[in-house]
N, CA, C and O atoms as a DFTB+ gen file, in Angstrom:
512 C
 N C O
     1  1      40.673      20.165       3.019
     2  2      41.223      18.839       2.835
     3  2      42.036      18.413       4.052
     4  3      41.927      17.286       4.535
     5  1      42.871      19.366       4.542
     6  2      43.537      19.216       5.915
     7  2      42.546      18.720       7.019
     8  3      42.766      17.780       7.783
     9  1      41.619      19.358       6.991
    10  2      40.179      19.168       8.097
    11  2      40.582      17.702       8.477
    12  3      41.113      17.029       9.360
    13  1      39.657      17.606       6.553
    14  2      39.144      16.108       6.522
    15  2      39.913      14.846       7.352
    16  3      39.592      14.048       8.233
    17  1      41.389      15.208       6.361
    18  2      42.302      14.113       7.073
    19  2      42.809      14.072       8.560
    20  3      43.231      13.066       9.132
    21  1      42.709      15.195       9.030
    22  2      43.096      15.079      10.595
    23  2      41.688      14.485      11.358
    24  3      41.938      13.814      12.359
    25  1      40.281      14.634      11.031
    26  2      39.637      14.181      11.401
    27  2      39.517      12.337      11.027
    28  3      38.956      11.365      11.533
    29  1      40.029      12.492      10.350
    30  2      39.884      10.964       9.408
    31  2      40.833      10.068      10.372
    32  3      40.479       8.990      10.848
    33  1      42.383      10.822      10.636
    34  2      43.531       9.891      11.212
    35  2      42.972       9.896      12.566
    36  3      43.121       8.787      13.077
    37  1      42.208      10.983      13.565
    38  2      42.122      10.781      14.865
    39  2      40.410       9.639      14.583
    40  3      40.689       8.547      15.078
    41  1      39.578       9.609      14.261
    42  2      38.597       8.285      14.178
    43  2      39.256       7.147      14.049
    44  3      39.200       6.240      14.879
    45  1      40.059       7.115      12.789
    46  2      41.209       5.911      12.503
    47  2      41.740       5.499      14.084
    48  3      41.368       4.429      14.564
    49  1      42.280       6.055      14.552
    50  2      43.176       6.221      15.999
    51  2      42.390       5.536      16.923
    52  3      42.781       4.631      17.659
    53  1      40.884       6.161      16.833
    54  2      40.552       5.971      18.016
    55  2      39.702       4.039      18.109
    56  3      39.416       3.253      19.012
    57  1      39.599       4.062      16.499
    58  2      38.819       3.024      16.306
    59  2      39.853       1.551      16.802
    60  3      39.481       0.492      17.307
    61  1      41.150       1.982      16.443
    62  2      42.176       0.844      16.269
    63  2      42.772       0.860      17.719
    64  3      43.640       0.022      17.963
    65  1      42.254       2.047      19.064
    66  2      42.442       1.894      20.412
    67  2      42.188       1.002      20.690
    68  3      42.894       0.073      21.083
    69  1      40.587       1.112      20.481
    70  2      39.267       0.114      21.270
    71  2      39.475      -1.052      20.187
    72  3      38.472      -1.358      19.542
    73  1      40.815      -1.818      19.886
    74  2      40.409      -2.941      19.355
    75  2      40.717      -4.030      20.574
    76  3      41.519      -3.725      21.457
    77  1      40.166      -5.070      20.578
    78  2      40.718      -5.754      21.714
    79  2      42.054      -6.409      21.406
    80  3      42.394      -6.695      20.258
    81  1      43.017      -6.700      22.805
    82  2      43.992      -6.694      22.719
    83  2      44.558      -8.129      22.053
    84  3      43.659      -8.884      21.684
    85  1      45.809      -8.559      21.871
    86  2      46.188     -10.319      21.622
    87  2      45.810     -10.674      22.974
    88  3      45.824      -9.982      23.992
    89  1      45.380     -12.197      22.748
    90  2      45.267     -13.077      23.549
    91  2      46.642     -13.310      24.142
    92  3      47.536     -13.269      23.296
    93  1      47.124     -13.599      25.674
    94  2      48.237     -14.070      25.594
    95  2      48.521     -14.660      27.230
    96  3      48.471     -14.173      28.359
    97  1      48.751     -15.609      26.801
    98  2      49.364     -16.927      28.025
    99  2      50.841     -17.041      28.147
   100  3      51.772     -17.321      27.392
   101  1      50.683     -16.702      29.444
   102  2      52.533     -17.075      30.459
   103  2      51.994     -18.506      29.960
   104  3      50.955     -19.164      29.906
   105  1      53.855     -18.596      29.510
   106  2      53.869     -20.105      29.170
   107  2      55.111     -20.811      30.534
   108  3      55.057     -21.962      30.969
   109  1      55.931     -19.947      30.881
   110  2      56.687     -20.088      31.716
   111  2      57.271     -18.750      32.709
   112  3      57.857     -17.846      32.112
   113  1      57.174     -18.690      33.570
   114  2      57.880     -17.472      34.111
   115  2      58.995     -17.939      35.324
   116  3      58.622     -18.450      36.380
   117  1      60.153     -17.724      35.052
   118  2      61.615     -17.962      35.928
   119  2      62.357     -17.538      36.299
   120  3      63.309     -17.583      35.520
   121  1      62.678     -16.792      37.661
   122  2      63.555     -16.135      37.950
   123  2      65.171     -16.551      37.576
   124  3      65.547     -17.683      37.880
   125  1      66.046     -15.676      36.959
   126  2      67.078     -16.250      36.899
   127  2      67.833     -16.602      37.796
   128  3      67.759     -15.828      38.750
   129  1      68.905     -17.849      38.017
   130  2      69.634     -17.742      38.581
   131  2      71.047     -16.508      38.375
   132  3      71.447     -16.240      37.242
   133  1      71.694     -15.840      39.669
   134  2      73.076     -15.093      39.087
   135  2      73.948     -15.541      38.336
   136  3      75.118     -15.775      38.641
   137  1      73.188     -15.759      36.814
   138  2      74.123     -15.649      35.782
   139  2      74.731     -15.058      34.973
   140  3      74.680     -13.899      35.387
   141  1      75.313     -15.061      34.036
   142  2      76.398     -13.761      32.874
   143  2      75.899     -15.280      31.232
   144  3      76.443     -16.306      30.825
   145  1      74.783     -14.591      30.908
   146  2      74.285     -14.716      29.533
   147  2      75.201     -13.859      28.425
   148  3      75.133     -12.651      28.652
   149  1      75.926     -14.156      27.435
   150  2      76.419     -13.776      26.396
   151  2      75.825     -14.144      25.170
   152  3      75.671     -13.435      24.176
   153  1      75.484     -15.404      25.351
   154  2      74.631     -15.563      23.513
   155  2      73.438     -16.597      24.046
   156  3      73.548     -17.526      24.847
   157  1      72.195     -16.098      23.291
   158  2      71.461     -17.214      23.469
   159  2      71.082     -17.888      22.515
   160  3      70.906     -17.346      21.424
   161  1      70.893     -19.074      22.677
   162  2      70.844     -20.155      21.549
   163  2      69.515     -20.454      21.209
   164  3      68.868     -20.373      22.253
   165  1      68.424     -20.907      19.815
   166  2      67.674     -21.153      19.640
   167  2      67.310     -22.512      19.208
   168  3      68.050     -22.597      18.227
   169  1      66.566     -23.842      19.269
   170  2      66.702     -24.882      18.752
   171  2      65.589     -25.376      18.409
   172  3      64.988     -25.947      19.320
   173  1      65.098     -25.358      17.405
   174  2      64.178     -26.614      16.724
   175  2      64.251     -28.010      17.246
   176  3      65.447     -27.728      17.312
   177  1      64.165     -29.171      17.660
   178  2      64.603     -30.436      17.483
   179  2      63.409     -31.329      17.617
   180  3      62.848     -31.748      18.629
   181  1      63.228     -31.465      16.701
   182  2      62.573     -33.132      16.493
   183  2      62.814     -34.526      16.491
   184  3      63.621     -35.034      15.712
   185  1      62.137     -35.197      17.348
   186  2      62.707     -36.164      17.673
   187  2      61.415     -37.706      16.776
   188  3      60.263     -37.972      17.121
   189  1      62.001     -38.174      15.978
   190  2      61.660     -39.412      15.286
   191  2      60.692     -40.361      16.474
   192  3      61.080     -40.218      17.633
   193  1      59.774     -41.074      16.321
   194  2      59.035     -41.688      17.021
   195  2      59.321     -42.746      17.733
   196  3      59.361     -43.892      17.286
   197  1      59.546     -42.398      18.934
   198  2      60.119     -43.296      19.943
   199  2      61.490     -43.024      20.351
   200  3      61.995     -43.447      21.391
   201  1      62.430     -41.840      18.931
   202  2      63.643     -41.620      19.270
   203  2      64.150     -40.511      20.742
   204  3      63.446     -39.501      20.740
   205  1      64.930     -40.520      21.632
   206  2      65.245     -40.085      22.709
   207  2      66.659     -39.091      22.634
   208  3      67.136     -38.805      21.536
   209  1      67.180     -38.675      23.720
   210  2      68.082     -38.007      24.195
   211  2      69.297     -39.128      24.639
   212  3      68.774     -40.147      25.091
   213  1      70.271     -39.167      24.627
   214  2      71.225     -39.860      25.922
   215  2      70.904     -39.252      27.542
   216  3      70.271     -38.205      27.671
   217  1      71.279     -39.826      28.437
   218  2      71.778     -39.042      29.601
   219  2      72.404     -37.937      29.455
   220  3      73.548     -37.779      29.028
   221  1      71.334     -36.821      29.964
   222  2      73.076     -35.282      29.927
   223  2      72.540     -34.523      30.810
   224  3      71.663     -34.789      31.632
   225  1      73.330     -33.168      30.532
   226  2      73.130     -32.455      31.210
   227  2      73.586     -30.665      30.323
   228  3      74.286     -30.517      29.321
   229  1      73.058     -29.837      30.951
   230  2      73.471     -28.656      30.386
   231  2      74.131     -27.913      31.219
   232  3      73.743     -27.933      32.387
   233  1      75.301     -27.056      30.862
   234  2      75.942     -26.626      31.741
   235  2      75.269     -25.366      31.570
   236  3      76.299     -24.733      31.803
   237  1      74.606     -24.659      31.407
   238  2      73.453     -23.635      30.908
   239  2      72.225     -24.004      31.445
   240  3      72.041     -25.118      31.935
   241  1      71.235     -22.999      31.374
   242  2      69.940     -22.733      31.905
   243  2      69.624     -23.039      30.443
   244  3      70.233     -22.588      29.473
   245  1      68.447     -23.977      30.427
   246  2      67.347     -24.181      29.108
   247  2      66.189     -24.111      29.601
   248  3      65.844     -24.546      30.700
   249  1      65.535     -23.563      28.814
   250  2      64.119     -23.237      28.911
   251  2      63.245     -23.758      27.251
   252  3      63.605     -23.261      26.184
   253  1      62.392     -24.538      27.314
   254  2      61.743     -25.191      26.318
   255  2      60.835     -25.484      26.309
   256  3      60.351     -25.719      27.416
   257  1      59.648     -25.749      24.663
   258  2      58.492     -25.402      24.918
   259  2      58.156     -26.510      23.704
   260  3      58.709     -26.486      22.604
   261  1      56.996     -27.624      24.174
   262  2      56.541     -28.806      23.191
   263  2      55.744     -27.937      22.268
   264  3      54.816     -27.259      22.710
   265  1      56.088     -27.933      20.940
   266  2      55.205     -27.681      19.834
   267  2      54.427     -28.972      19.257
   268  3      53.414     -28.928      18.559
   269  1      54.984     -29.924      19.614
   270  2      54.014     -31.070      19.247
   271  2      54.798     -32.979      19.209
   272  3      55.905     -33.377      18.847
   273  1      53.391     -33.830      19.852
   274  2      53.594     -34.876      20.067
   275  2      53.898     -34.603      21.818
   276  3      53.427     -33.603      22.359
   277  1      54.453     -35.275      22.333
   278  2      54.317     -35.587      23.787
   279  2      56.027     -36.082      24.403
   280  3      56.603     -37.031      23.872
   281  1      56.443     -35.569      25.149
   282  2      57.841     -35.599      25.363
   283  2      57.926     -36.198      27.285
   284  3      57.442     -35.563      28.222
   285  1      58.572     -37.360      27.380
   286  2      58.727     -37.731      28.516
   287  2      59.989     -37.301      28.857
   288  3      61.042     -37.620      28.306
   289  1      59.818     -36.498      29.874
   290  2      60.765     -35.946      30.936
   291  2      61.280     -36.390      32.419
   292  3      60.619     -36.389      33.457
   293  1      62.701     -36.787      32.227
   294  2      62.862     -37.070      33.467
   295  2      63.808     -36.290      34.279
   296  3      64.843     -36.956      34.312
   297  1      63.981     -35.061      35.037
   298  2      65.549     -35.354      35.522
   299  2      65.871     -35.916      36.893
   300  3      65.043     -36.263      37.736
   301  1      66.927     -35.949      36.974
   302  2      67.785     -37.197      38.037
   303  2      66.900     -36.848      39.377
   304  3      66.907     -35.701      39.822
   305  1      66.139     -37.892      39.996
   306  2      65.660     -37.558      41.438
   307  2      64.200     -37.330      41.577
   308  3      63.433     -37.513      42.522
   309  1      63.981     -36.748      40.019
   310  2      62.186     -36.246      40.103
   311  2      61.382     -37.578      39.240
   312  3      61.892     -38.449      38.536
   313  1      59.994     -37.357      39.589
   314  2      59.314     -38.346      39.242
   315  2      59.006     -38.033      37.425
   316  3      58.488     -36.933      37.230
   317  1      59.186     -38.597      36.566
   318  2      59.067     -38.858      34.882
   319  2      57.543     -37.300      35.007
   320  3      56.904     -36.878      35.971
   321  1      57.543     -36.972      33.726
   322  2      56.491     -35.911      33.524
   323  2      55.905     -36.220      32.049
   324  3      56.704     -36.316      31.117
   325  1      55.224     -36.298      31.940
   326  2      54.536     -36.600      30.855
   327  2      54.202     -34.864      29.455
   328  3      53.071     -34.440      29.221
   329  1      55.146     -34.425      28.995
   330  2      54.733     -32.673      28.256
   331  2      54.254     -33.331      26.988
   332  3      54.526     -34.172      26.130
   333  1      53.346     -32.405      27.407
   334  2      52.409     -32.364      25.627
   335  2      52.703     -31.230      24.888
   336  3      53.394     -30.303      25.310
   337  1      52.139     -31.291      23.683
   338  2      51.986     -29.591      22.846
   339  2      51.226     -28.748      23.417
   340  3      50.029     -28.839      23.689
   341  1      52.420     -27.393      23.706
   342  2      51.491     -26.209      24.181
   343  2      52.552     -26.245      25.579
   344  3      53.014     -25.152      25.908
   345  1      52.904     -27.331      26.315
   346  2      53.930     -27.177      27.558
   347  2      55.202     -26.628      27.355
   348  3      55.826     -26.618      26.294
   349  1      55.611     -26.091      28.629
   350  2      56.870     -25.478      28.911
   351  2      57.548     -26.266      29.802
   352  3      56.884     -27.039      30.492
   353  1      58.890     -26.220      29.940
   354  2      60.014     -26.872      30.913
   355  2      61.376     -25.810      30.613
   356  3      61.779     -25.111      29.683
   357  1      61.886     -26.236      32.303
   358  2      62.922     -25.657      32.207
   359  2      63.711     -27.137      33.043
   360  3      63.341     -28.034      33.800
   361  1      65.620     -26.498      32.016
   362  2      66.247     -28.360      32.468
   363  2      67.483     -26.666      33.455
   364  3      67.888     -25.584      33.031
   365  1      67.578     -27.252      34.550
   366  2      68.602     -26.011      35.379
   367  2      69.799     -26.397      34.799
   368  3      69.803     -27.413      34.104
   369  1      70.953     -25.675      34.989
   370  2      72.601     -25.777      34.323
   371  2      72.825     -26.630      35.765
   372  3      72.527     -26.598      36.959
   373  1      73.790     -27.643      34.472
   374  2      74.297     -28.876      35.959
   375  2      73.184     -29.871      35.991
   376  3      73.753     -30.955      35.860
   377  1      72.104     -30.046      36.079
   378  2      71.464     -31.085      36.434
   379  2      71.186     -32.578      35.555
   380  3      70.945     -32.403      34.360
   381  1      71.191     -33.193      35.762
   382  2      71.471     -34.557      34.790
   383  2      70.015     -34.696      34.381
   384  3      69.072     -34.738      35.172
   385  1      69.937     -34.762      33.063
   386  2      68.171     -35.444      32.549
   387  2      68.287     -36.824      32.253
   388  3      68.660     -37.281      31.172
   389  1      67.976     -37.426      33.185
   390  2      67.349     -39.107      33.139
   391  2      66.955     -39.784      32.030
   392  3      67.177     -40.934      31.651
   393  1      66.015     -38.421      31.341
   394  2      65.044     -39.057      30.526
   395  2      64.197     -37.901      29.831
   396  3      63.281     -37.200      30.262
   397  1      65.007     -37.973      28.277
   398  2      64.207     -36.927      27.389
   399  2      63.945     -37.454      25.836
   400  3      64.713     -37.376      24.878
   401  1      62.422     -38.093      25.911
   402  2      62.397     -38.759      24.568
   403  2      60.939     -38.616      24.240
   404  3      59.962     -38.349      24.939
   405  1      61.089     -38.873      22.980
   406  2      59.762     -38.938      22.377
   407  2      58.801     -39.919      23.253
   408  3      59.344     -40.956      23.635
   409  1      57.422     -39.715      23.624
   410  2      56.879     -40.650      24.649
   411  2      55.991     -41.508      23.137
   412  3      55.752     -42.689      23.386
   413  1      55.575     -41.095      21.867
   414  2      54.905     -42.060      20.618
   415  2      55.683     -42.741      20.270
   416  3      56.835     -42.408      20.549
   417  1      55.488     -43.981      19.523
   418  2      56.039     -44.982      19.158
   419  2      54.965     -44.525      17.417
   420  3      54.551     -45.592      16.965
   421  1      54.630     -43.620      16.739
   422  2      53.728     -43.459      15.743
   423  2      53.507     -42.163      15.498
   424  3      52.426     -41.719      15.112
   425  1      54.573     -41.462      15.720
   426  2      55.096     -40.036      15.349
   427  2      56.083     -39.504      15.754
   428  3      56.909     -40.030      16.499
   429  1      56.135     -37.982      15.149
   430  2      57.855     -37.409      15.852
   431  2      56.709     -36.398      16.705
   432  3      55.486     -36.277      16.762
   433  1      58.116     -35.671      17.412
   434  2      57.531     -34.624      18.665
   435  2      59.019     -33.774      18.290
   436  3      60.134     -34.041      17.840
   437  1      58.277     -32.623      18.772
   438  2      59.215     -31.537      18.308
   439  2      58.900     -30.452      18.952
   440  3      57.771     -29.960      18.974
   441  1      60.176     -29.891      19.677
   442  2      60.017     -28.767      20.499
   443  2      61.245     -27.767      20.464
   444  3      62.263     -27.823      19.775
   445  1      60.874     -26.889      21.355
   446  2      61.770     -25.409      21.234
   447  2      62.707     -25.807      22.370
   448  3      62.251     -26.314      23.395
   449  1      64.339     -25.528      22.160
   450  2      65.015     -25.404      23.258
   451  2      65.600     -23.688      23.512
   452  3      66.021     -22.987      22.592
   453  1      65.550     -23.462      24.254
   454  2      66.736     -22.194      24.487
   455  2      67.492     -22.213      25.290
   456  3      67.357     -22.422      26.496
   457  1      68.549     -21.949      24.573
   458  2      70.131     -22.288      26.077
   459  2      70.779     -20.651      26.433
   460  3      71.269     -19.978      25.526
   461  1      70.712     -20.224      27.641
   462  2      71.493     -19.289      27.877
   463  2      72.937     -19.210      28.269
   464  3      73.303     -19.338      29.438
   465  1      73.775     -18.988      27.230
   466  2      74.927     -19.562      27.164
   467  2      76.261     -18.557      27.834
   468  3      76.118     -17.336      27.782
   469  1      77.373     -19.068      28.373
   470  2      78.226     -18.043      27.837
   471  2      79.213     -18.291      26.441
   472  3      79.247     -19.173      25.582
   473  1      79.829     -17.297      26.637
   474  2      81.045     -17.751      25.374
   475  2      81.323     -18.400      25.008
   476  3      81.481     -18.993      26.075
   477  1      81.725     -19.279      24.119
   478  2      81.579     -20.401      23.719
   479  2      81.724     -21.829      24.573
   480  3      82.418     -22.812      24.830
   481  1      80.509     -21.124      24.787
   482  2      80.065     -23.127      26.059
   483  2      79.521     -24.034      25.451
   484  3      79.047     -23.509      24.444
   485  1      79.301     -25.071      25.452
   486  2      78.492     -26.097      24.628
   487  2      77.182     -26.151      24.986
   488  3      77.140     -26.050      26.213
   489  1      76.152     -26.255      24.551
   490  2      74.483     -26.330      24.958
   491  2      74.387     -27.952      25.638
   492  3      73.794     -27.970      26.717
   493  1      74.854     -29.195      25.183
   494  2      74.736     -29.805      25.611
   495  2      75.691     -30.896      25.962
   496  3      76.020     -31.478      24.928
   497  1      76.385     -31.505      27.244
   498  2      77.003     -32.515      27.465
   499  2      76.529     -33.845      27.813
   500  3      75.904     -33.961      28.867
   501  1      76.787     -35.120      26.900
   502  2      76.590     -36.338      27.015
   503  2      77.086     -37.014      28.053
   504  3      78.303     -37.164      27.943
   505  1      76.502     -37.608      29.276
   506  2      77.069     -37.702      29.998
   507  2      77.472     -39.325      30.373
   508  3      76.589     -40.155      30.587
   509  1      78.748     -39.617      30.418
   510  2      79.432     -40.976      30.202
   511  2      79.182     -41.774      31.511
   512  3      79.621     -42.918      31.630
């Protein structure tokens, strides 16, 4: 009975080697800047159709990814970007975003933010 099963777990083994692997796509790859990360933040946010961002900025590194609908991106200096579902962006700490809104006028859009934060920093400042 011992036989059996050691022969049984190494076929098992060998069958579940040769399975092919996950599919998997770099969605973004970024060297950090020399920073001191303490907590990182996760964010859902959906944005209502046609609804937008104010002017801001993050005093943090964000890195974010459209799960769906189409998100017009601007920050201060660069030309507008058009992200769909399935895109990645990164907004740098310090830099002012021009322009972060839903680009439909006939749905919401909703994407991933992540802020690498320190100690209690704020993820995002409105900028006056």
């Amino acid at each position: 009975m011992k036989k059996i099963l050691l022969i049984m777990s190494v076929l098992t083994t060998g069958t579940l080697a040769a399975q092919t692997p996950p599919a998997r796509k770099v969605l973004l790859q970024q060297a950090l800047p020399g920073i001191s990360v303490e907590t990182v933040k996760m964010d859902e946010i959906t944005f209502a159709p046609g609804q937008g961002a104010p002017v801001h900025h993050h005093p943090c590194e964000v890195y974010g990814y459209v799960v769906s609908g189409q998100i017009l991106y601007q920050p201060a200096g660069e030309p507008a970007q058009l992200l769909h579902a399935g895109d990645s962006f990164r907004e740098a700490a310090g830099r002012e975003i021009s322009v972060f809104k839903n680009a439909q006028n006939d749905q919401p859009a909703t994407f991933i933010a992540v802020y690498l934060l320190r100690k209690d920093q704020p993820s995002i400042i409105i900028n006056k």
